[in-house]
LOKOL-978719 format. One line per field, with one value per residue (C-alpha): y, x, z; residue number from 1; residue in one letter. Coordinates in nm, 2 decimals, always signed. Each point is the difference from the previous one (the first is absolute). Example, Ala and Ser with C-alpha at 12.3 -4.5 7.8 and 13.67 -1.06 7.14 Angstrom:
BEGIN
Y = -0.45/+0.34;
X = +1.23/+0.14;
Z = +0.78/-0.07;
kollo = 1/2;
rolo = A/S;
//
This chain:
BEGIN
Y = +0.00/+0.30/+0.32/+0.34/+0.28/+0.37/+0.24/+0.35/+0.16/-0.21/+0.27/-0.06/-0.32/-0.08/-0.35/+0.04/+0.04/-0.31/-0.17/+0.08/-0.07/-0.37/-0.07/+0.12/-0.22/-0.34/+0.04/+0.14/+0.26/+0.36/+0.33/+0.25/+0.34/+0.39/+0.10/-0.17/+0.14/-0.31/+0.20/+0.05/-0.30/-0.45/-0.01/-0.32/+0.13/+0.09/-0.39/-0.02/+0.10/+0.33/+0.24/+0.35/+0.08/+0.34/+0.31/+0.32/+0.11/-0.01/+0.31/+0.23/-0.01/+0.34/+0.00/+0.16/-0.31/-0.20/-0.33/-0.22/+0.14/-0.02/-0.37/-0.12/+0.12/-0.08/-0.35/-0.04/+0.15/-0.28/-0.31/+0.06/+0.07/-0.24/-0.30/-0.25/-0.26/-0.29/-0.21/-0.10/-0.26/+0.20/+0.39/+0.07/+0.35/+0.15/+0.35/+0.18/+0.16/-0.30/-0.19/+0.22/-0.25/-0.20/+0.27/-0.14/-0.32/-0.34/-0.18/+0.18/-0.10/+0.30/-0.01/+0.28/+0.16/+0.23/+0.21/+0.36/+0.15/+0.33/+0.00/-0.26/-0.02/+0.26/+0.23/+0.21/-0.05/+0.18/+0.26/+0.21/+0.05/+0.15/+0.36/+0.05/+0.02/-0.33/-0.14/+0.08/-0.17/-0.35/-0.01/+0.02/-0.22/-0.26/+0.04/-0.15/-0.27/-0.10/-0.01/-0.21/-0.21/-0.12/-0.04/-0.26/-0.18/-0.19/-0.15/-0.13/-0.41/-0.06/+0.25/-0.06/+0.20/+0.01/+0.03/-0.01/+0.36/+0.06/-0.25/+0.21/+0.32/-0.22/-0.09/+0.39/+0.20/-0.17/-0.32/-0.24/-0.36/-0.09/-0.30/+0.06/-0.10/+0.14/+0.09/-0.20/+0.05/-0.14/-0.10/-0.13/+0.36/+0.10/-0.05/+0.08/+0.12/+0.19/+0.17/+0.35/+0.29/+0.15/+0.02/-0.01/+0.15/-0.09/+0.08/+0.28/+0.37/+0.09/+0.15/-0.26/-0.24/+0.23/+0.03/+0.27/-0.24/-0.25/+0.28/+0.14/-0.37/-0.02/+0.31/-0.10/-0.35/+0.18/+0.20/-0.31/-0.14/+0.16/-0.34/+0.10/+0.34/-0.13/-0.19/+0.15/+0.00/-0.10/+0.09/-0.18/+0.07/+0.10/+0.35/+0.12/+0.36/+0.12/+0.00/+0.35/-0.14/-0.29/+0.21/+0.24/-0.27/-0.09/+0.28/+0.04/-0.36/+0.11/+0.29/-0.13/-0.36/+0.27/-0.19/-0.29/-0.24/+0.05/-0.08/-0.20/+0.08/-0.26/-0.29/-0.26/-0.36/-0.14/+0.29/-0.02/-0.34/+0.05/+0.28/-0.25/-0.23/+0.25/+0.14/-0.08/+0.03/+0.09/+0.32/+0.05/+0.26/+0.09/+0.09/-0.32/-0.12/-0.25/-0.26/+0.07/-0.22/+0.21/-0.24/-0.34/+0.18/+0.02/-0.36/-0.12/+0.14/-0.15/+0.35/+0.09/+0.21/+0.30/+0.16/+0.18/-0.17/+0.04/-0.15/-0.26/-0.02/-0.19/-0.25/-0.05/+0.04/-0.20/+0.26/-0.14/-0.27/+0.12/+0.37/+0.25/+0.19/+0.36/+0.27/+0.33/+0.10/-0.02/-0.38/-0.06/+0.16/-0.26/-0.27/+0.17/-0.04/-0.32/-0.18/+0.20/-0.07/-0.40/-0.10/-0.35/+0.05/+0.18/-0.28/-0.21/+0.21/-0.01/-0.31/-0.07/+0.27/-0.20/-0.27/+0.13/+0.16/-0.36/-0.17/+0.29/+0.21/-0.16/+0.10/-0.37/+0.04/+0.33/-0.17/-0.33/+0.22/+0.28/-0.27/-0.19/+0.29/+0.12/-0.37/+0.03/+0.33/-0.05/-0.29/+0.26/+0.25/+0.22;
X = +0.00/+0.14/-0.13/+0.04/+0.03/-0.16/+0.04/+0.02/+0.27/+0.34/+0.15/-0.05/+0.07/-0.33/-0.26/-0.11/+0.35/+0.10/-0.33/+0.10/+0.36/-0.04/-0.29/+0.24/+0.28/-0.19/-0.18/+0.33/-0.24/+0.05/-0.16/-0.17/+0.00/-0.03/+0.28/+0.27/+0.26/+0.32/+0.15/-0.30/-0.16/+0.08/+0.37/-0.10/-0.24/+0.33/+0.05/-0.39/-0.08/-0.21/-0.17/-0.07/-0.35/+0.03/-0.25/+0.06/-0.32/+0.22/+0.22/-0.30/-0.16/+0.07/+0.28/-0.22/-0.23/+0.11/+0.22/-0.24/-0.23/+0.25/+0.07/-0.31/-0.15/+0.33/-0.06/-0.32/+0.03/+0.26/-0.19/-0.27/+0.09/+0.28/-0.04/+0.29/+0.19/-0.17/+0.23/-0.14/-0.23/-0.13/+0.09/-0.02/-0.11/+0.11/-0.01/-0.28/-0.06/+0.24/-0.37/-0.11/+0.22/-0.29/-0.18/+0.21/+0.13/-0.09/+0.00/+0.07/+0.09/-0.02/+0.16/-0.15/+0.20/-0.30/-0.23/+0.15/-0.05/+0.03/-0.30/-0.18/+0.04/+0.29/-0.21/-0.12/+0.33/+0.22/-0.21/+0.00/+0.31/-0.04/-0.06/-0.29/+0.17/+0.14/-0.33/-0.17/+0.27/+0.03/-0.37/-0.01/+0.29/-0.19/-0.30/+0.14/+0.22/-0.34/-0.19/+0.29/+0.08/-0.40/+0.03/+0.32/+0.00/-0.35/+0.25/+0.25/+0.03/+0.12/+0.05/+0.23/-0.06/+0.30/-0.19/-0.38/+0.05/+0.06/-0.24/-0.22/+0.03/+0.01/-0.34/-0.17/+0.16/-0.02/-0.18/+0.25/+0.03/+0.37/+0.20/+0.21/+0.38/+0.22/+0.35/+0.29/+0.31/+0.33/+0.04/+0.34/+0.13/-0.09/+0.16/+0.02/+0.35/-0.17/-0.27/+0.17/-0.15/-0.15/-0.36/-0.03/-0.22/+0.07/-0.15/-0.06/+0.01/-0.31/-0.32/-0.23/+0.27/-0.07/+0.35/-0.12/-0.25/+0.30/+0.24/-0.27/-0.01/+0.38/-0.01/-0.27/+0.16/+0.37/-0.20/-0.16/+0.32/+0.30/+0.16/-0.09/+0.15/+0.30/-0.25/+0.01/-0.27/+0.15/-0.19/+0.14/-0.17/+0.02/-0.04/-0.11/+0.12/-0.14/-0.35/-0.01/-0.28/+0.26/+0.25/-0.14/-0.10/+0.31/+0.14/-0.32/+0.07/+0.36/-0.09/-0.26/+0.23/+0.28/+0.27/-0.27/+0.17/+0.11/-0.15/+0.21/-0.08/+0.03/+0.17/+0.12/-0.19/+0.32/+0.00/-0.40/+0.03/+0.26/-0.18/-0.33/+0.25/+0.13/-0.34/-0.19/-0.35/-0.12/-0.27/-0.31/-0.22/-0.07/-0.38/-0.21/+0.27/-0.07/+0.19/+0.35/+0.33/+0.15/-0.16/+0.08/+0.37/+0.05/-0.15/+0.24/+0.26/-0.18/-0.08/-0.38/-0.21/-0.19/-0.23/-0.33/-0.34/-0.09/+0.03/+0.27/+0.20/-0.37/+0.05/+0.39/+0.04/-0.16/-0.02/+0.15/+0.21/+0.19/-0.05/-0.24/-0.28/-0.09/-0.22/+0.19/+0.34/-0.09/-0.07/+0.28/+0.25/-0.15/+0.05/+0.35/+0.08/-0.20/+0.28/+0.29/-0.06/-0.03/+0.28/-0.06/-0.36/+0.16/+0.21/-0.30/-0.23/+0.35/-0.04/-0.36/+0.02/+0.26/-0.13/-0.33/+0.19/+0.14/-0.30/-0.25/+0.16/+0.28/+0.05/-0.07/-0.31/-0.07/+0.15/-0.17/-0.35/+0.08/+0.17/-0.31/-0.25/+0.31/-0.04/-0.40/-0.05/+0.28/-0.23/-0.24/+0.18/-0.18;
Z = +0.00/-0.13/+0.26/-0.04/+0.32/+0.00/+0.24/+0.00/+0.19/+0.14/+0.20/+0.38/+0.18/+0.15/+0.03/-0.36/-0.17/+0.22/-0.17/-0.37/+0.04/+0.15/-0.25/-0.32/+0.20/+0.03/-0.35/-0.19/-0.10/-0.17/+0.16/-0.16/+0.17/-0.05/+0.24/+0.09/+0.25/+0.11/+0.24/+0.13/+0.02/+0.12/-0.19/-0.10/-0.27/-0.15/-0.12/-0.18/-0.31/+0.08/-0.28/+0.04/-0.17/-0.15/-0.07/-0.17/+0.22/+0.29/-0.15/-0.10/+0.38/+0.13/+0.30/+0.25/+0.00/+0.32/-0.09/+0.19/-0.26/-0.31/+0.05/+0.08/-0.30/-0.23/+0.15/-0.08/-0.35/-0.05/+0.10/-0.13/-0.36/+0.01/-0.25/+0.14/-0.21/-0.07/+0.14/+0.33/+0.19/+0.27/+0.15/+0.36/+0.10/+0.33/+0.12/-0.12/-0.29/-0.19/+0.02/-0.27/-0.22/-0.04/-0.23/-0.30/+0.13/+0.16/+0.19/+0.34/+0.34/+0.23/+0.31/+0.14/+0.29/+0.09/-0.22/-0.04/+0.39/-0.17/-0.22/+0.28/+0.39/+0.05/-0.23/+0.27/+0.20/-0.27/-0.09/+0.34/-0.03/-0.40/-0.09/-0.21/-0.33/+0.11/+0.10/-0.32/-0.22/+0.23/-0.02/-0.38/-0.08/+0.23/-0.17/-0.28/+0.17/+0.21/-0.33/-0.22/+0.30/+0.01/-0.39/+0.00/+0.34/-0.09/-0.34/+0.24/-0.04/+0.41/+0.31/+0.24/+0.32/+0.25/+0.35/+0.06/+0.05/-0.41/-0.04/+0.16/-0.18/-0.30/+0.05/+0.15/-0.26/-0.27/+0.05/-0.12/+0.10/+0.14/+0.16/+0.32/-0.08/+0.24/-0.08/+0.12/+0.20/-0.05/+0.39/-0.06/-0.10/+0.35/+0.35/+0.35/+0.13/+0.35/+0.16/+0.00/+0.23/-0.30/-0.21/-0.33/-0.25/-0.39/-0.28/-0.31/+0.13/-0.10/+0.21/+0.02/+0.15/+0.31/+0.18/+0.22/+0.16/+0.13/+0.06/+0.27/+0.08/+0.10/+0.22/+0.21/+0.01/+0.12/+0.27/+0.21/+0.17/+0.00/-0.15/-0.29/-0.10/-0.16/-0.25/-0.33/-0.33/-0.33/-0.31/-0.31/-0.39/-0.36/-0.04/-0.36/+0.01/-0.33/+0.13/+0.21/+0.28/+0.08/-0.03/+0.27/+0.22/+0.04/+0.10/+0.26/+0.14/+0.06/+0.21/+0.17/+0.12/+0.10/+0.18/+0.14/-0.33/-0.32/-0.34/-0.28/-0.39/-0.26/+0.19/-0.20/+0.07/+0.18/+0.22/+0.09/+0.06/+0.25/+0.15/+0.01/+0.17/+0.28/+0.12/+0.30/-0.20/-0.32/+0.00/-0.26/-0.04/-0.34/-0.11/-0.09/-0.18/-0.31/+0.19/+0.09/-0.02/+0.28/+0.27/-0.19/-0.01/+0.36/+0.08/-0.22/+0.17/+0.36/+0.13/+0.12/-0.17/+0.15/-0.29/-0.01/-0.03/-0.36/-0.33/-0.14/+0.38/+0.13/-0.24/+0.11/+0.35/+0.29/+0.30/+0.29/-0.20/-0.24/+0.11/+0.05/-0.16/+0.13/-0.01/+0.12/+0.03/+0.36/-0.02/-0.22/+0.29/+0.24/-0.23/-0.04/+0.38/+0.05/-0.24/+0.15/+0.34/-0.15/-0.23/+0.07/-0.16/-0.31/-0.10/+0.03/-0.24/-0.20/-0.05/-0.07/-0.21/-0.23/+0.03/-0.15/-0.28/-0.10/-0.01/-0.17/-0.19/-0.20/-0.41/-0.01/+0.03/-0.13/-0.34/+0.01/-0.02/-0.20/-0.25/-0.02/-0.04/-0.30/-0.18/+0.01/-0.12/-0.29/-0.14/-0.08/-0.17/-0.29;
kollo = 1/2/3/4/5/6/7/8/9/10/11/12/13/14/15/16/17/18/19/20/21/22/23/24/25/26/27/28/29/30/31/32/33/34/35/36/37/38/39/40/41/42/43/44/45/46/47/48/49/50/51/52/53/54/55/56/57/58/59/60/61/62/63/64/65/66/67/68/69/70/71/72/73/74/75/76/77/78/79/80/81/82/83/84/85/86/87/88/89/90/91/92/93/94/95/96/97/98/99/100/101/102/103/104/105/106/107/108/109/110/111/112/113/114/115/116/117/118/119/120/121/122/123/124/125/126/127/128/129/130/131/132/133/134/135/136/137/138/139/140/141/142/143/144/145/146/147/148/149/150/151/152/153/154/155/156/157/158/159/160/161/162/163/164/165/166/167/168/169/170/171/172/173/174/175/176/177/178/179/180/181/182/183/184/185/186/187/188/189/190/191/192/193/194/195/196/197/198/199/200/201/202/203/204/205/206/207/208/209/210/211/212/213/214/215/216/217/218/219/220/221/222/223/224/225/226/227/228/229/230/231/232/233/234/235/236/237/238/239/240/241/242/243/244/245/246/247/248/249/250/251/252/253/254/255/256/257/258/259/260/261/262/263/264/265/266/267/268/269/270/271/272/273/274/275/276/277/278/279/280/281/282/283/284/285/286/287/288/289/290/291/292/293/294/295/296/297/298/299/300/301/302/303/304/305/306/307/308/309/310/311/312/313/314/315/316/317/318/319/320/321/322/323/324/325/326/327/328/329/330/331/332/333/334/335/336/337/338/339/340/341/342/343/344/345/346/347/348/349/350/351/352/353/354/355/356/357/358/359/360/361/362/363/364/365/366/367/368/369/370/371/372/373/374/375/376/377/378/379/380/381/382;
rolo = X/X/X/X/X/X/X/X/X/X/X/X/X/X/X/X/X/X/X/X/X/X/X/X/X/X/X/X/X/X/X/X/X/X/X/X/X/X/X/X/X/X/X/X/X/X/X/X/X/X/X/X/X/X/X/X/X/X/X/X/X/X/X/X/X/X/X/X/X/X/X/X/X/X/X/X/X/X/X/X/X/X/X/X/X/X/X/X/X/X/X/X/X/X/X/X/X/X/X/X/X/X/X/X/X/X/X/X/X/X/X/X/X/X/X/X/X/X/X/X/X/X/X/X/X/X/X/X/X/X/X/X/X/X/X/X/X/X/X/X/X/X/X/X/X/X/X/X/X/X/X/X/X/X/X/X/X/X/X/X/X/X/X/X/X/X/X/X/X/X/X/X/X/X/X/X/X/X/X/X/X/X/X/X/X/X/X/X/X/X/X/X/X/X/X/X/X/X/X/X/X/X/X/X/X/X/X/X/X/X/X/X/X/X/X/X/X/X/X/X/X/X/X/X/X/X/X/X/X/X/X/X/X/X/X/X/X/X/X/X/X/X/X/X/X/X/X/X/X/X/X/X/X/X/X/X/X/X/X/X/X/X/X/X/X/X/X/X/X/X/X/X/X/X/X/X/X/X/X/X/X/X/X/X/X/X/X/X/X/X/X/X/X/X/X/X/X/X/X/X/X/X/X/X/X/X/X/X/X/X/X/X/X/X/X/X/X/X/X/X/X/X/X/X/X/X/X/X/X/X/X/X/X/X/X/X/X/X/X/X/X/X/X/X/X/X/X/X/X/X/X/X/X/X/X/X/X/X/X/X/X/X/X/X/X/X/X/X/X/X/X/X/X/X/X/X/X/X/X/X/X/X;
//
């Protein structure tokens, strides 16, 4: 079976990137995208075969439009015209708008990541924060996306959801049938060296990841016992710069953690694995994420997991085994101290946590159902 990959952007290190890359790995398979950034991105995408769909739309846009704008629309503008070669058995889509593939080509396996959150349950999130000129462009690009998206996702042959979370939105927003695969983890990458005296927080630098709810977290954790002052936070992720609202939360987290940890930018894998393999516990607190390879990440490397109550993290960690799920940064400081003050219980969740990991959610088995849904849907083709 010969597959194809599409995605739209390779230019942070995040869950989905991880998703495309092993997919294009195991099926030797070549990636279509509209931007495509090495340096930037897994260095291993260096050693497949990935194409850069072009637009001469992209040029014309006028510079003030915001980039978040720019590519979204330069990405959709590609997929969906795009006729591919017709030298393939089956294409996976991933990150949305690469589903809009399907307009011209089949069949389609979408592994859908999450519906776009800015044009569906972020929506009202994102635009607080938006001056009115702002406002009145995202609404009308989105009007179009919400409007394509209903045409082409109905065409799809298979969706792929990866939490019950995606599955979810999946079905309220645009009432699409999908199967639950959840992504894997490659547990033997992972280890546990110690339980240093430090908490950490990995993941993209972007607003709805929420850093500000742990960091208040910490400091109430560092003021209930005075063992606990030399603790420090740690927050580890990929930071892409050119977009100005990550940019500038950046710069706010930084100010606002002050001296009470540090942040690290761009860590390369080796380095986040080792920093997964120092900490004491692993933090989460993003909003409703889609589902979230952070917490499969730190039970691999035997360390508890201490996230917020919503989305993906539900379906992940069992509160009071392999960590905990909270409802305020005032809980999560409890939980904090509660595992401090109990390292035996730490290693314990550690454990359970890994041991959950191996057993559920292995590439093994991620590939021997993704395959098979693959082989059916290529019997069918057009």
């Amino acid at each position: 079976m010969k597959l194809v990959v599409c995605h739209p952007f390779l230019y942070v290190r995040g869950g989905a990137e991880r998703v495309v890359l092993k997919v294009a790995q195991h099926f030797n398979a070549k990636i279509y995208c509209a931007l495509y950034e090495p340096e930037k991105t897994f260095p291993e995408f260096k050693d497949c075969e990935v194409e850069v769909l072009k637009t001469r739309f992209f040029r014309y846009m006028p510079g003030q439009i915001p980039i978040r704008v720019r590519h979204a629309v330069a990405a959709g503008r590609i997929f969906y015209h795009k006729v591919l070669p017709d030298d393939f058995d089956v294409i996976n889509a991933q990150g949305t708008p690469s589903e809009w593939i399907r307009h011209y080509n089949s069949p389609v396996v979408w592994y859908c990541h999450s519906p776009n959150r800015e044009a569906f349950d972020l929506y009202r999130h994102r635009m607080k924060g938006r001056a009115l000129h702002e406002k009145a462009l995202y609404w009308t690009s989105l009007q179009a996306y919400r409007l394509l998206e209903r045409q082409t996702v109905p065409k799809i042959e298979h969706i792929f959801a990866n939490s019950a979370n995606t599955q979810g939105r999946l079905s309220e927003y645009l009432g699409a049938d999908s199967e639950i695969l959840h992504p894997g983890v490659d547990a033997k990458e992972f280890r546990c060296d110690e339980y240093g005296h430090f908490f950490c927080y990995p993941s993209r630098i972007t607003p709805e990841k929420r850093f500000e709810y742990v960091i208040d977290a910490f400091r109430e954790f560092r003021k209930r016992n005075g063992k606990f002052r030399d603790w420090k936070l740690v927050i580890a992720g990929s930071l892409f710069a050119d977009r100005p609202e990550h940019a500038a939360y950046y710069e706010w987290v930084k100010r606002y953690l002050g001296h009470d940890g540090r942040i690290l930018i761009d860590l390369p894998h080796e380095d986040l694995v080792s920093l997964y393999a120092k900490c004491y516990s692993v933090l989460y607190a993003p909003i409703n994420e889609d589902f979230g390879m952070v917490p499969l990440e730190a039970m691999a490397s035997f360390k508890p997991v201490i996230s917020v109550n919503e989305g993906g993290p539900r379906e992940v960690v069992a509160s009071g085994e392999t960590g905990f799920l909270v409802n305020s940064p005032h809980e999560m400081a409890e939980r904090m101290a509660h595992l401090a003050e109990r390292p035996e219980l730490a290693e314990e969740m550690g454990k359970k946590g890994r041991k959950l990991v191996e057993q559920k959610f292995s590439w093994e088995r991620f590939f021997e159902r993704f395959g098979k849904a693959c082989e059916k849907v290529s019997r069918h083709r057009d």
